[in-house]
Structures are given as C-alpha cells and as structure tokens.
C-alpha positions, -999 to +999 in steps of 0.1 A: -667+929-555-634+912-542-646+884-522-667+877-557-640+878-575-620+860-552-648+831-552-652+826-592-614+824-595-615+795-568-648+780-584-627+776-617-598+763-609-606+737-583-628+717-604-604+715-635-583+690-613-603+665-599-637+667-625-616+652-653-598+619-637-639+614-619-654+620-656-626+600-673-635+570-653-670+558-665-667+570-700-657+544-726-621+542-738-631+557-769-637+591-752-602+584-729-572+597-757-594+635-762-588+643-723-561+625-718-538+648-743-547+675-724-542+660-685-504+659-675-489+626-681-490+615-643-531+615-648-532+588-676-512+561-657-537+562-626-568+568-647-548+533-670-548+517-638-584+518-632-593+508-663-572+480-661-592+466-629-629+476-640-632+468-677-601+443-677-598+449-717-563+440-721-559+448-760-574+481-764-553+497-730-519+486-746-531+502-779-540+535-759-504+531-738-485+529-770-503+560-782-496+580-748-457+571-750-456+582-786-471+617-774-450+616-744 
C-alpha cells in the first residue's frame, strides 16, 4: 500500500515540470498566455526563446512579453 502510494505521488509531480514547457512548444502562441500564467516566470523566457528561433514572429512575441511583465 506504501510503495503505491509512494509511486502515484512521484507519477504526479514529475510530469507537472517538464510536460508543460514540451507541450508549450508546438502549440500556437494563441494557446501560450493560458499556461504561461500559471508556470513560474523563469519558464516563459526560455519557452520566449524558442519561439523566437522557430516561428521568428517578431510582433506577436513582444505583444506576449509586454503582457508577461504587466503580470510580473
């Protein structure tokens, strides 16, 4: 009963980490702001990064940058 326990605790909390920034990546930047309010603010600079280099849409990343430093 312990070692179960033990494993669905792990099985939850590991995946919350690095399942968002994989998700984040290939969805449009409409879907970005909805996660990104709830990731820390260290996530949406990497995740800002790698939009930057793939989709290279200059306009609509400041927009979302402006939007993160008002919540900040």
């Amino acid at each position: 009963m312990m070692c179960h326990h033990k494993r669905i605790s792990t099985v939850h909390v590991t995946p919350l980490f690095p399942r968002p920034t994989r998700q984040i990546q290939p969805f449009p930047l409409r879907n970005v702001p909805k996660p990104l309010y709830i990731n820390p603010p260290i996530q949406p600079m990497l995740f800002h990064h790698v939009t930057l280099s793939r989709e290279n849409q200059g306009r609509k990343i400041t927009a979302t940058l402006r939007k993160f430093q008002t919540v900040k």
